[in-house]
C-alpha positions as CSV (number, residue, x, y, z in Angstrom):
1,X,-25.5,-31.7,-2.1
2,X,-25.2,-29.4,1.0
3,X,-22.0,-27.2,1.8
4,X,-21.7,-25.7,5.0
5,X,-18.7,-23.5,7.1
6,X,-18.0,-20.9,9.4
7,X,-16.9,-17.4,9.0
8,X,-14.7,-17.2,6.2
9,X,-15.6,-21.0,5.5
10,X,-19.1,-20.5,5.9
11,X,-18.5,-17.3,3.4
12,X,-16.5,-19.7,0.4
13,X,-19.3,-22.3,1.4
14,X,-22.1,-20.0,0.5
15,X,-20.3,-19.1,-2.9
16,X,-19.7,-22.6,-3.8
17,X,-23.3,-23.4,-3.8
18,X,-24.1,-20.0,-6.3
19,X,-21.7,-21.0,-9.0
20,X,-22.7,-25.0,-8.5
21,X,-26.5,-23.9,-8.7
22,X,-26.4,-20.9,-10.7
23,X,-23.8,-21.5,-13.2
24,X,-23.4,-25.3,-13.1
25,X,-27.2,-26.2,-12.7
26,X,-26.7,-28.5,-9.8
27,X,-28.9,-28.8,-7.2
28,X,-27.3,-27.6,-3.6
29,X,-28.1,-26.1,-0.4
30,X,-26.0,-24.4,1.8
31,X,-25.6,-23.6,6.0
32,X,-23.4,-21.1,6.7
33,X,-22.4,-19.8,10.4
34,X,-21.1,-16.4,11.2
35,X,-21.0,-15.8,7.1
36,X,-19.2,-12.5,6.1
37,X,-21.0,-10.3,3.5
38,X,-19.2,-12.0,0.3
39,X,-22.0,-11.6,-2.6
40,X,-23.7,-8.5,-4.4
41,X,-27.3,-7.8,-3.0
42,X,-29.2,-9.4,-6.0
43,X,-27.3,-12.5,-5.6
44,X,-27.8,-12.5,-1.9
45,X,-31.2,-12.0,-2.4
46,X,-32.0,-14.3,-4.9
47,X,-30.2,-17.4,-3.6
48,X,-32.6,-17.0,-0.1
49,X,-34.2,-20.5,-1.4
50,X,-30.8,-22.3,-1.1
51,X,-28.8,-20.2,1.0
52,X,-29.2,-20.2,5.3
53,X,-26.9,-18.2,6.9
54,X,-26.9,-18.0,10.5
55,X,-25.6,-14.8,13.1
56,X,-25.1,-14.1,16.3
57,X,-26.8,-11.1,17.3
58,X,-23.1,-9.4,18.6
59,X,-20.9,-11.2,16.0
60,X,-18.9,-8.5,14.1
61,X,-18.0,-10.7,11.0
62,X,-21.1,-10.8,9.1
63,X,-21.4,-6.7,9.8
64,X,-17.5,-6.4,8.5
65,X,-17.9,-5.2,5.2
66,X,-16.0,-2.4,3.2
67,X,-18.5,-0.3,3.4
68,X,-19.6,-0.6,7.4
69,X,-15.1,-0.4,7.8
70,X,-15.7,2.7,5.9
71,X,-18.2,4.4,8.2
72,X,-16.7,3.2,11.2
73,X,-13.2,5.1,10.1
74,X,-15.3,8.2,9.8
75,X,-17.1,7.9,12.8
76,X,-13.9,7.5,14.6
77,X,-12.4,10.5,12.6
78,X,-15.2,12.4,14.0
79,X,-15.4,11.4,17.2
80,X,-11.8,11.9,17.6
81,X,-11.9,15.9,16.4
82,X,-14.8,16.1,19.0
83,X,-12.6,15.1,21.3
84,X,-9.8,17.7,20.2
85,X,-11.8,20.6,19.8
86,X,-14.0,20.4,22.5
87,X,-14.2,19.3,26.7
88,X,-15.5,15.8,27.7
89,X,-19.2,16.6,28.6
90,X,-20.0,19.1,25.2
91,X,-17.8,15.7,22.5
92,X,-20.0,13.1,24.2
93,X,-23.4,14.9,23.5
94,X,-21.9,15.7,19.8
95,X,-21.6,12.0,19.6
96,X,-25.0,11.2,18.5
97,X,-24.9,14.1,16.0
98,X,-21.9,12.6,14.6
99,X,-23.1,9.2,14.1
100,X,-26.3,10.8,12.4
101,X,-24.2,12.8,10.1
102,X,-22.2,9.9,9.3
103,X,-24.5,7.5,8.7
104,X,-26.8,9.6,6.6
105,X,-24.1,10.5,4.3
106,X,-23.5,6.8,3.6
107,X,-25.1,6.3,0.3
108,X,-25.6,2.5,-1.1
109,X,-23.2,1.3,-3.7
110,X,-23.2,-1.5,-6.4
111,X,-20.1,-2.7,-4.7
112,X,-21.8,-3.6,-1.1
113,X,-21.0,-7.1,0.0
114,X,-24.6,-8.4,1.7
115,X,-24.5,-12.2,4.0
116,X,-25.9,-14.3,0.9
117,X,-29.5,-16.1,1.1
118,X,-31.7,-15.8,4.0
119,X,-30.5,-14.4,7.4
120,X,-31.3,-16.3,10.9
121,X,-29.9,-14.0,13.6
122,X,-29.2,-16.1,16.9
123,X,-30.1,-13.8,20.2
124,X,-29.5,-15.5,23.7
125,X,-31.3,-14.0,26.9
């Protein structure tokens, strides 16, 4: 059996085949486009045999977990206070400061949502 589906198809697609493999024993494969994160990072991980999800290098959907929402509400946060508290020129060199601040307070949680199986990125020229 193969399953396949795009963006939030390709995401219920990808799921289908764990429980139908994992649970149910049956032998399936899956091909899912523009997949959102939907599985825990073993999972995603350990279906990479069965599992082929394929991104394009600017889609936003696979990136849009809670987590990556999460940083991206406190980089705007931050951004935005640079903006209130200080002129154009001196908020856009604080940028990169508040990016590394941000992101290196983001710690790694066993509720991330990872794309399942193994990851193709697509890149055009």
């Amino acid at each position: 059996i193969a399953v396949t589906g795009h963006s939030l198809g390709a995401g219920t697609a990808c799921l289908l085949a764990v429980l139908l493999r994992e649970d149910i024993g049956i032998d399936v494969v899956a091909f899912g486009f523009a997949t959102p994160p939907v599985i825990g990072k073993d999972a995603a991980l350990r279906c990479k045999p069965y599992i082929l999800s394929v991104v394009h290098h600017t889609d936003v959907i696979p990136r849009a977990s809670l987590r990556n929402l999460l940083l991206l509400s406190r980089l705007m946060d931050a951004v935005l206070q640079l903006r209130q508290n200080q002129d154009e020129e001196s908020a856009r060199e604080g940028v990169v400061d508040a990016v590394k601040q941000v992101v290196s307070s983001a710690h790694e949680t066993p509720t991330d949502l990872y794309v399942p199986g193994k990851v193709c990125y697509i890149f055009a020229d």
